[in-house]
N, C-alpha and C positions, 0 to 999 in steps of 0.2 A: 583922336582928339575928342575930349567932350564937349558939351555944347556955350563951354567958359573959353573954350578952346585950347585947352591944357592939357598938356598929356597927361593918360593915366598910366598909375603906375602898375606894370604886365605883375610885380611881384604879391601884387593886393592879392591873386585870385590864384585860388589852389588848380584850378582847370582852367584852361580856354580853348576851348569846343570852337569847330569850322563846320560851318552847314551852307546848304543855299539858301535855305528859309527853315526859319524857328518859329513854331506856332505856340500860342499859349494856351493852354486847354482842353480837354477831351471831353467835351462836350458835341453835339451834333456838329455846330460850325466848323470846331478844329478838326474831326475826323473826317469831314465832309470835304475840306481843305484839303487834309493830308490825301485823300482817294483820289482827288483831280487834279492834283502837279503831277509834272511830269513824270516816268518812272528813273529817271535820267539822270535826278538831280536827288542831294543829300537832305534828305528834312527831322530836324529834331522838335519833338515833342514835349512840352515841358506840362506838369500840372499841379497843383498845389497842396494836391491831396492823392488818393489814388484814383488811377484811373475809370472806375466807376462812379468815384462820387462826384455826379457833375446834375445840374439839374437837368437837364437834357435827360436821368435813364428815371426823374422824378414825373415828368407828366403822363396824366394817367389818361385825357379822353381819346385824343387822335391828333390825325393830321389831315388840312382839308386839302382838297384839289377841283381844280374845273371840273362839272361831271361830264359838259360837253359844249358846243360853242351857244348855246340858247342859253348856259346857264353863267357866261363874263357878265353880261349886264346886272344882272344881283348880286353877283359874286364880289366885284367891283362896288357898288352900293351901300352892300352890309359890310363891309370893308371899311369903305369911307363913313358910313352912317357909325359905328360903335366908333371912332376915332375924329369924332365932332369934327370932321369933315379937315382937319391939319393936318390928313393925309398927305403926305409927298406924292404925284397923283403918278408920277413915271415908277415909281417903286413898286407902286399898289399893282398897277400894269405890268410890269415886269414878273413879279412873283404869280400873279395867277397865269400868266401864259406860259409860264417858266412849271409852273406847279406838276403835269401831267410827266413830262419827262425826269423829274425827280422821282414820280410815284414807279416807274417805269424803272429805274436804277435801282432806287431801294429794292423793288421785287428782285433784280439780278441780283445783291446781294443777299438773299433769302431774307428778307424782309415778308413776314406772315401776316398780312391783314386779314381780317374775317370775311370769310369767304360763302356765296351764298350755297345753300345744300345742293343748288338745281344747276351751279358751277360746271361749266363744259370749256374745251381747252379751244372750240371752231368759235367762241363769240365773235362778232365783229368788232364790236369796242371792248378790250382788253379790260375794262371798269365796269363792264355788265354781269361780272365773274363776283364781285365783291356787293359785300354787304357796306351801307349808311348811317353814320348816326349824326341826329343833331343836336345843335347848340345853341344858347343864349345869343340870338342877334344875325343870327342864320336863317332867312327867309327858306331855304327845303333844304334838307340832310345833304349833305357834299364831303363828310367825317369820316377818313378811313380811319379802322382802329383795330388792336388787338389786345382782345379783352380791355381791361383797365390799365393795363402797364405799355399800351403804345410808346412812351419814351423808350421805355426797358427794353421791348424788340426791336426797335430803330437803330438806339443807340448803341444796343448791344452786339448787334449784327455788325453795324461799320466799325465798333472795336476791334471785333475778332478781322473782319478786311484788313484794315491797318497791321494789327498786328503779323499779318501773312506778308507785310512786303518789308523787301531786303530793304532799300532804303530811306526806310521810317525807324528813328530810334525814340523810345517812348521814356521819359523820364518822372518817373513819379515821386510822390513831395519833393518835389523842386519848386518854390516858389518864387515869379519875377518880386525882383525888389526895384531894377530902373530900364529904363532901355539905354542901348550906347546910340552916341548920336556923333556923325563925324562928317564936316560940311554943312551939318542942317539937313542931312541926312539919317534916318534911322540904320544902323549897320546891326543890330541885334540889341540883344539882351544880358542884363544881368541879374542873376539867380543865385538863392540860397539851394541847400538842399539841407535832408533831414540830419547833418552830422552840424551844419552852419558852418557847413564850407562856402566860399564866395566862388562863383562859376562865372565867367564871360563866355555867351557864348554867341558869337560873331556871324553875322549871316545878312545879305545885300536886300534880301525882305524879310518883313516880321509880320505875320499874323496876329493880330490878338483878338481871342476867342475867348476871354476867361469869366464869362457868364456877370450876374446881375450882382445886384446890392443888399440880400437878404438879408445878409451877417450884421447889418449893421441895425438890424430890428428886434426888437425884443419878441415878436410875434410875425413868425414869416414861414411862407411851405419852401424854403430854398435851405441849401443845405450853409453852417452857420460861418463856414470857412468860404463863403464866395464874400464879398466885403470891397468892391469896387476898387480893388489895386489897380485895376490897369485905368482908372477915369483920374485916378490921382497922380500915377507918374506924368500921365496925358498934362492933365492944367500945369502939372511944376516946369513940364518942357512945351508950350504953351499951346497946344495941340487945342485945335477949336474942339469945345462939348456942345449940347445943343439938349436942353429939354430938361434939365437937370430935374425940374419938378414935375416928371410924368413920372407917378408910381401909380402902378395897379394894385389895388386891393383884392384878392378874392372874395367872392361872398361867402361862402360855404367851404371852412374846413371846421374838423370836426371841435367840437370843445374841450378844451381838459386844462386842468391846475395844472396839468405836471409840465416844468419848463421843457424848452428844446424847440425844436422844428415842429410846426403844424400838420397835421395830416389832412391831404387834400381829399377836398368830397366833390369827385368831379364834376364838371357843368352838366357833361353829358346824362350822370342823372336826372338831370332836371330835364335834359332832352327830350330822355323817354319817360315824361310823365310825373318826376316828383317835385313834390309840392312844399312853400315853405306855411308855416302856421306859428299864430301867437301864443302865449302863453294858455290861452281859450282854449286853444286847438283852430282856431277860426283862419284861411289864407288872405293873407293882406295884401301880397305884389302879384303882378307878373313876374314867373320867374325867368321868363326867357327872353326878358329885355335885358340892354348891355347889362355888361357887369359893373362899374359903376352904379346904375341908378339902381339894379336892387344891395349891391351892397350901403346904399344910401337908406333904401327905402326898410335894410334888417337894422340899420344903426336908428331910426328913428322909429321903428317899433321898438325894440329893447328900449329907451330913451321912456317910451310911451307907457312900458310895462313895466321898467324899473328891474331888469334883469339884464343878464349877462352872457346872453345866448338866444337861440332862435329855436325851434323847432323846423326838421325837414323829415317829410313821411313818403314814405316810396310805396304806401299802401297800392297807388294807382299801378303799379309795375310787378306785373307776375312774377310770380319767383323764379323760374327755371331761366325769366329774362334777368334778372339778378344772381344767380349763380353763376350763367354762364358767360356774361356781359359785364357783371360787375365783380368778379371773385376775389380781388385783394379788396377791396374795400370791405364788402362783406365780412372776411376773415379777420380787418383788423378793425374793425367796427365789435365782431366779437370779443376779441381779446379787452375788448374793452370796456366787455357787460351789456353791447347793444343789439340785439337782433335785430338788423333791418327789414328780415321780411315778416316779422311781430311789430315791430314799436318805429317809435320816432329816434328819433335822433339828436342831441344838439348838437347845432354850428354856430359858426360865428366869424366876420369879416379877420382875412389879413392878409399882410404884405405877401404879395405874391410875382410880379412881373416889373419890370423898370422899361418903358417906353423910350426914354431920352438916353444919353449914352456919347459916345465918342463920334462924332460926326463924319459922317461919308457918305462918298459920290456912290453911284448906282455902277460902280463896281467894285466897292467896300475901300477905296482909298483914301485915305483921311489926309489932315492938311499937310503931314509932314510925308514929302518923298520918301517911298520904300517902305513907307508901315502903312498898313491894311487894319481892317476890324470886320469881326464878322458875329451874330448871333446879338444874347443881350446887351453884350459890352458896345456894342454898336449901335448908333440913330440913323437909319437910310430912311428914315419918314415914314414905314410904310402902315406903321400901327398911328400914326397921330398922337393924341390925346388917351387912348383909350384902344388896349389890342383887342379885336375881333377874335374870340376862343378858338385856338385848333390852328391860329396862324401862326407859331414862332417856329415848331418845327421846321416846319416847310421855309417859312424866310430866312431862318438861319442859313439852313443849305442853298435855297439859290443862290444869299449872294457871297456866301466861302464859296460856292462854283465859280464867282463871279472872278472874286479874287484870285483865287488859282488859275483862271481863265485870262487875269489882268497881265500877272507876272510871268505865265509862260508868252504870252502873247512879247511882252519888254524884253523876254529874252530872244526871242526868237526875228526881234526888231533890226 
């Protein structure tokens, strides 16, 4: 039945798919999902693009984690401090105690973070092996990373996972167009694919993992096919949203006329050392306050200078720390006429992160029975007003653990 309470008609859909849970997405969350249900049970993977294009393999700094128990109290802090304090304060808890045992998985599945030269396999804390970097609104470096494409190894690693297990089947351009709802219950999905065939495909949970609201920007580092379908079907079958107007701006991606997707110019440069400057050459902010107030503070120099971009110079950051720390940026900073370790650079603020999203409990369940949300598509509070940089990875996956943790747990009730 639908949610008018009518039957639909089986003849509409060229397929109808039986699974136990249908995820939406291949991004961190969904993959992160798919790795912690059981192996027992049937899971279809649905995406709307291919499998790699999800923002999840777009972030370039890191991933943070507790570096050890002396360091919850900041950790917690700068947490709630960049998120004007409308942190969800059990979530914000959750994921940093939650945080070490992810870091610990990821490595199982060959998950590469930069590792220190003086690296020995007897440390006592398994995180005295690895290298730190920090970020805007991070009182001491707590940032695992590799190189600048940390999404890219994360994400990339739990794709190839997935794809290693018998039952996970991965569906690409297949895009949700509604969920099936039957009792006021979620029982699955309904999906196009790339021929615009109509697909039901049926299953007792649904995940939805299918990333932020980029697409819907004229200026945004998200890739232009993510467009908030899953917040939309959400309000039409009246599924509580929460925060609709928390959008993150980045401060620094790089500048260009040419339309499309923005190229991000990670925090973590600014981490280790660069700097932003006005048209002068003169630095006006701190750059390592949230993100918000210097994206505030480059719109109202531009504003001040009557230009349409910023300068950022990485003069203070040795080169061989730029080659080997920062190398896609570098290289596509070249391609585009700019030597970062000669010159400046312009940037300039944009859409980058959605804070608010589909609302759920602190084990990604949302208002309607059997449907789940996990990563941006999802609000569990834990970013507030304002995400703390290097936290979406890691929050995504705790709580698709969570999730996958909720519904094995319901079956096994």
């Amino acid at each position: 039945m639908d949610r008018d309470g009518m039957k639909m008609e089986e003849t509409e859909y060229a397929r109808d798919i039986r699974a136990d849970v249908v995820i939406v997405g291949t991004g961190a969350a969904g993959l992160f999902a798919a790795l912690s249900l059981p192996k027992d049970r049937r899971v279809v993977v649905i995406t709307k693009s291919d499998a790699e294009s999800s923002d999840s393999f777009l972030a370039q700094g890191g991933i943070c984690v507790l570096r050890d128990d002396a360091d919850y109290d900041s950790y917690f802090e700068d947490t709630m401090r960049a998120g004007h304090y409308e942190n969800r304060k059990e979530s914000v808890d959750i994921m940093i105690r939650s945080s070490r045992d992810i870091i610990k998985e990821l490595i199982g599945y060959g998950v590469e973070f930069a590792r220190k030269e003086t690296a020995g396999e007897d440390a006592e804390d398994f995180l005295q092996n690895y290298e730190f970097t920090r970020e805007g609104a991070h009182s001491r470096p707590r940032i695992l990373f590799h190189e600048d494409v940390t999404g890219k190894e994360i994400t990339g690693r739990l794709l190839a996972q997935v794809r290693l297990l018998e039952n996970v089947t991965i569906m690409e351009y297949t895009a949700m167009t509604d969920i099936i709802v039957e009792d006021e219950k979620c029982a699955g999905v309904i999906a196009e694919d790339a021929a615009g065939d109509r697909l039901m495909i049926r299953a007792p949970y649904t995940i939805l993992a299918s990333g932020g609201i980029g697409g819907l920007y004229e200026h945004s580092t998200n890739y232009p096919h993510l467009t908030g379908d899953a917040l939309r079907i959400a309000e039409k079958h009246g599924i509580r949203l929460e925060h609709l107007d928390y959008v993150q701006i980045h401060p620094t991606t790089l500048y260009s006329r040419k339309p499309g997707r923005r190229f991000l110019i990670s925090e973590s440069v600014r981490g280790e050392g660069a700097i932003l400057l006005d048209k002068n050459g003169n630095r006006f902010t701190d750059e390592l306050q949230p993100r918000d107030v210097v994206t505030q503070a480059i719109r109202e120099q531009m504003k001040k200078d009557g230009t349409d971009h910023v300068w950022l110079s990485m003069e203070r950051i040795d080169r061989d720390t730029i080659l080997h720390h920062f190398p896609n940026i570098y290289e596509h900073c070249l391609e585009e006429g700019y030597d970062v370790t000669k010159e400046w650079i312009p940037v300039v603020p944009a859409q980058h992160y959605f804070m608010g999203g589909i609302w759920v409990d602190s084990d990604s369940q949302t208002s309607m029975e059997r449907l789940f949300a996990a990563g941006e598509t999802s609000c569990n509070g834990v970013h507030g007003a304002n995400r703390l940089a290097s936290n979406s990875l890691l929050e995504s996956m705790v709580f698709a653990k969570r999730a996958a943790g909720k519904i094995a747990a319901e079956w096994d009730a």
